[in-house]
C-alpha positions in Angstrom: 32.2 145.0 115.7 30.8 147.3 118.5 34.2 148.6 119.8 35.0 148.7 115.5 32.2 151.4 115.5 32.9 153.1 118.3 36.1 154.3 117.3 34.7 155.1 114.2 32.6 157.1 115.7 34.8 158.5 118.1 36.7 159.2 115.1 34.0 161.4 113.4 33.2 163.3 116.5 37.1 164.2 117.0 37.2 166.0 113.4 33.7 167.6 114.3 35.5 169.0 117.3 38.5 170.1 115.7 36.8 172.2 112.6 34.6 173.4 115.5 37.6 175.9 116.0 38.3 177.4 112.9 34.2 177.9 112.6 34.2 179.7 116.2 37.2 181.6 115.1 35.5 182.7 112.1 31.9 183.7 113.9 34.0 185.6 116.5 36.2 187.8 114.9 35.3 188.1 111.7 32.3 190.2 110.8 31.5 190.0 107.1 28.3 188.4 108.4 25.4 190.3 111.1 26.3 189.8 114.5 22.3 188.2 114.8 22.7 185.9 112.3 26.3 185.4 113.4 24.5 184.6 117.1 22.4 182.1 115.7 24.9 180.1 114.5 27.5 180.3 117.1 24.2 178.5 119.4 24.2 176.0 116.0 28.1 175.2 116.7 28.2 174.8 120.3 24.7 172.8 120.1 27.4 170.3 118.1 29.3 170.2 121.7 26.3 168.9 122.9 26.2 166.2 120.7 29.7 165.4 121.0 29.2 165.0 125.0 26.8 162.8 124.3 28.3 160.7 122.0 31.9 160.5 124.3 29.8 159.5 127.1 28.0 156.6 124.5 31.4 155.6 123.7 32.4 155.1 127.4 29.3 152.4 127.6 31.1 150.6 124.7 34.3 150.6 126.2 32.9 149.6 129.9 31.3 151.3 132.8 30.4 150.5 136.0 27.1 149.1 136.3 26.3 152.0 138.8 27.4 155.2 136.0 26.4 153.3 132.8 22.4 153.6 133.6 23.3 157.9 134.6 25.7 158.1 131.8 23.2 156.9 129.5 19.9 159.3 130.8 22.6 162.0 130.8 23.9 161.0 127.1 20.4 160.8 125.7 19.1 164.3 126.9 22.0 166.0 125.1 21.5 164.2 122.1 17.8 165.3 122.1 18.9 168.6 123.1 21.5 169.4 120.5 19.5 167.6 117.5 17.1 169.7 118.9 19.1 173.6 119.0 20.6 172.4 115.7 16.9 171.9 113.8 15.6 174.9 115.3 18.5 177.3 114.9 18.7 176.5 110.9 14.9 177.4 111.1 15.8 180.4 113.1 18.7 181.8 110.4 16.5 181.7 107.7 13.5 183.7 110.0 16.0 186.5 110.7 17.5 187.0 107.0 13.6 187.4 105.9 12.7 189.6 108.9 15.7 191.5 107.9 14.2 191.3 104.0 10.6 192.1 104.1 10.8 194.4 107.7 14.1 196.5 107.1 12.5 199.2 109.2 11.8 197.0 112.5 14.5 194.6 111.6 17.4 198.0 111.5 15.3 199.1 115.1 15.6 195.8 116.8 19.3 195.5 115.8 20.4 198.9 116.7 19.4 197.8 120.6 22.2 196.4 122.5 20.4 193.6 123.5 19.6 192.5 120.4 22.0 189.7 120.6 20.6 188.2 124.0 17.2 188.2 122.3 18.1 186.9 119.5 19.9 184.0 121.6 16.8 183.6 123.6 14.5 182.8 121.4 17.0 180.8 119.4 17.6 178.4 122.9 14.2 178.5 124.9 11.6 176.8 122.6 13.4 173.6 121.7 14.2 173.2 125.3 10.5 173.8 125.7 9.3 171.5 122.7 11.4 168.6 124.1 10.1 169.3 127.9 6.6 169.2 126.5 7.0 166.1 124.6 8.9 164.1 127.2 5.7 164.9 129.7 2.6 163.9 127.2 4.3 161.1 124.9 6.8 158.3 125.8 8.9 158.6 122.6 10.9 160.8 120.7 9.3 160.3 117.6 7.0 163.2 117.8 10.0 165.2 118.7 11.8 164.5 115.2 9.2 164.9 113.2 8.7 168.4 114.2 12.3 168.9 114.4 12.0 167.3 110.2 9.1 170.2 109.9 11.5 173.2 111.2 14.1 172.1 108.8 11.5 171.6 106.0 10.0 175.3 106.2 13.7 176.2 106.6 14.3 174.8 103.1 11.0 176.4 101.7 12.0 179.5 103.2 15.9 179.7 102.1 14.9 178.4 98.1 12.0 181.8 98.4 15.0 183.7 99.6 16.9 182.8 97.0 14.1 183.7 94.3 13.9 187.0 95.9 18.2 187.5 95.2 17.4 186.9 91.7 13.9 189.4 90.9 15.4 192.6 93.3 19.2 192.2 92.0 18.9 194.9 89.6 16.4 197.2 91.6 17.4 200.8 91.5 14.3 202.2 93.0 14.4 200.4 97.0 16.0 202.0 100.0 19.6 202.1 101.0 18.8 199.8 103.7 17.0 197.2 101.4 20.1 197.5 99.0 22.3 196.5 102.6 20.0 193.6 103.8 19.6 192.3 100.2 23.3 191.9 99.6 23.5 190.3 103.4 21.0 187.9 102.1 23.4 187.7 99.1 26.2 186.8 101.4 24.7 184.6 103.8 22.5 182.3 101.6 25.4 180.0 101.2 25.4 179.2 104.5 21.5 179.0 105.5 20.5 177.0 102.3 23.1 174.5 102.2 22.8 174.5 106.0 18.9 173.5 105.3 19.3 171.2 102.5 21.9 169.1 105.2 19.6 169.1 108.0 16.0 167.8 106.1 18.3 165.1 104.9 19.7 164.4 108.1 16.3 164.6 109.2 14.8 161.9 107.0 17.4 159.5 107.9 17.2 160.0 111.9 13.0 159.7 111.7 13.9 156.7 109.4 16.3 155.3 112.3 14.1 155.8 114.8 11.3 154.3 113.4 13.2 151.3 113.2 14.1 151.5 116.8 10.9 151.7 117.9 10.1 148.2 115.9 13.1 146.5 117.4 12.1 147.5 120.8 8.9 149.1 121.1 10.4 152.0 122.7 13.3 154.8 122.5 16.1 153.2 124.0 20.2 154.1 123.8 21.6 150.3 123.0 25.2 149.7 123.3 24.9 146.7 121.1 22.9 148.5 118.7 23.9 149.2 114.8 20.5 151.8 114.7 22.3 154.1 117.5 25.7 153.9 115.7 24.1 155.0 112.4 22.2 157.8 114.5 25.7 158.9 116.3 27.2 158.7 112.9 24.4 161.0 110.9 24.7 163.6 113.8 28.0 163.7 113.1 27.8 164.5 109.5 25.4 167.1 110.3 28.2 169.3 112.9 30.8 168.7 109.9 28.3 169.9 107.5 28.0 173.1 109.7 32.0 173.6 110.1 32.9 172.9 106.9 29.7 175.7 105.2 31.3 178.3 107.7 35.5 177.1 106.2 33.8 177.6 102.6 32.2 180.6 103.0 35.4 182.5 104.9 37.7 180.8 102.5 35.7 182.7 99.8 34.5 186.0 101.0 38.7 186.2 101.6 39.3 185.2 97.7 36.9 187.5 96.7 38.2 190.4 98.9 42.2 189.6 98.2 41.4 189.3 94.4 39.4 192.3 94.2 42.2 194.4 95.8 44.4 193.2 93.3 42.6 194.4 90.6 42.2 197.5 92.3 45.8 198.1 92.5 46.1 197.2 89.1 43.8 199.1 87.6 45.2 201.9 89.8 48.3 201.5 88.1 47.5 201.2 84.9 45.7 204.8 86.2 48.6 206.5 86.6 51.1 205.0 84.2 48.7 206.3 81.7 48.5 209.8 83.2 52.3 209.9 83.7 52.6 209.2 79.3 49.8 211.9 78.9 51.9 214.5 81.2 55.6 212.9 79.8 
């Protein structure tokens, strides 16, 4: 049954890999979306590799390690899972920050992007405090626990945040009276929510179920532990999973549309043009 689940899960983090390429592909070269925003969530996709490392090395312990790399592969295996769960929760809150920094302070928000380091910023402070939270937490409590909960309370106000975002779309769409630049960052929120609300929506879920898991853990055995004989670290393996697909397959959606909608409005430009001039060419005929 273990090996049964391991290739299952070997499985799951193979297709997270491959729509991982397509997703870079789309946050790299295309730029219907801001280059912060598009920051953010290139450190979301690659937080995903960290999570397949971890879960490849997990599945070596299945398949049989030596006794003398299963105890390193495991310490090793459970950092980046608490590292990429960790980027992945924080940078969802972090998307949702910069589209209402962007909203509410278009002034500071057009200064700060206009710098050309705007983008190693924006990575910082997308990186550094998980990396800090889970240093913290390892040093004063024994468990991860604490860790997931705040991790549950970043995707939480990331939820608040994107469903307020969205209210805001619907009470400034027809405004005639705000800026040129409020006009730009609201149809950027317009654009984008797609991706940070259904983004958010996955990730308290995800959330919920992971605290859930490791809640049960810590009954079973009073501590933490990565368990190669354990159905609770296949079902956590297999939710972390879900949540990189989730990621790749929002991005897909999004590019697949913004493409439709581009391609179909061109169409009915040039028909329209058309129509244009064949109706001018009967007026002058």
């Amino acid at each position: 049954m273990n090996t049964v689940a391991a290739i299952l899960r070997l499985i799951f983090y193979i297709i997270a890999n491959l729509t991982s390429v397509p997703s870079l592909w789309i946050l790299w070269y295309d730029k219907l979306l801001h280059r912060n925003f598009r920051s953010i969530l290139m450190i979301i996709v690659i937080s995903g590799y960290l999570l397949s490392i971890s879960a490849y090395l997990q599945i070596v312990v299945v398949f049989g390690a030596d006794n003398t790399t299963e105890k390193s592969y495991i310490q090793v295996s459970r950092f980046l899972f608490y590292l990429g769960s960790a980027e992945f929760s924080y940078g969802n809150f972090c998307m949702t920050i910069e589209r209402c920094f962007a909203l509410y302070a278009v002034s500071s928000y057009e200064k700060y992007s206009s710098s050309k380091m705007s983008n190693f910023f924006t990575c910082i402070l997308s990186i550094l405090p998980p990396l800090f939270i889970n240093m913290v937490i390892d040093l004063i409590w024994a468990n991860q626990l604490i860790s997931f909960l705040s991790f549950f309370v970043f995707s939480f106000a990331s939820v608040v945040v994107s469903m307020y975002l969205r209210c805001y779309k619907l009470s400034h769409m027809g405004e005639v009276t705000t800026s040129l630049a409020s006009r730009y960052q609201n149809q950027e929120n317009c654009k984008a929510m797609v991706i940070y609300l259904s983004v958010s929506l996955s990730e308290v879920f995800s959330c919920i179920v992971m605290i859930v898991l490791f809640y049960l853990m810590h009954r079973r055995d009073d501590d933490y532990t990565f368990d190669r004989n354990s159905i609770l670290d296949d079902a956590m393996y297999l939710i972390s999973s879900y949540r990189i697909i989730c990621v790749h397959a929002v991005l897909i959606y999004y590019w697949y549309r913004r493409r439709r909608s581009i391609t179909v409005k061109t169409i009915l430009t040039s028909q329209n043009t058309d129509v244009h001039f064949n109706t001018m060419k009967r007026l002058w005929d």
